[in-house]
C-alpha positions, 0 to 999 in steps of 0.5 A: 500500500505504501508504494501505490501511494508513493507512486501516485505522488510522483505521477501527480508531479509529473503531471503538474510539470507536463502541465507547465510545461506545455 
């Protein structure tokens, strides 16, 4: 449980730059 959260806060961050990137 521990890494599905972990791997969902970076996915948010990712998506947050691509965002901003774009």
């Amino acid at each position: 449980m521990s890494l599905d959260l972990q791997q969902q806060k970076p996915n948010v961050n990712v998506s947050s730059h691509k965002l901003r990137d774009n």
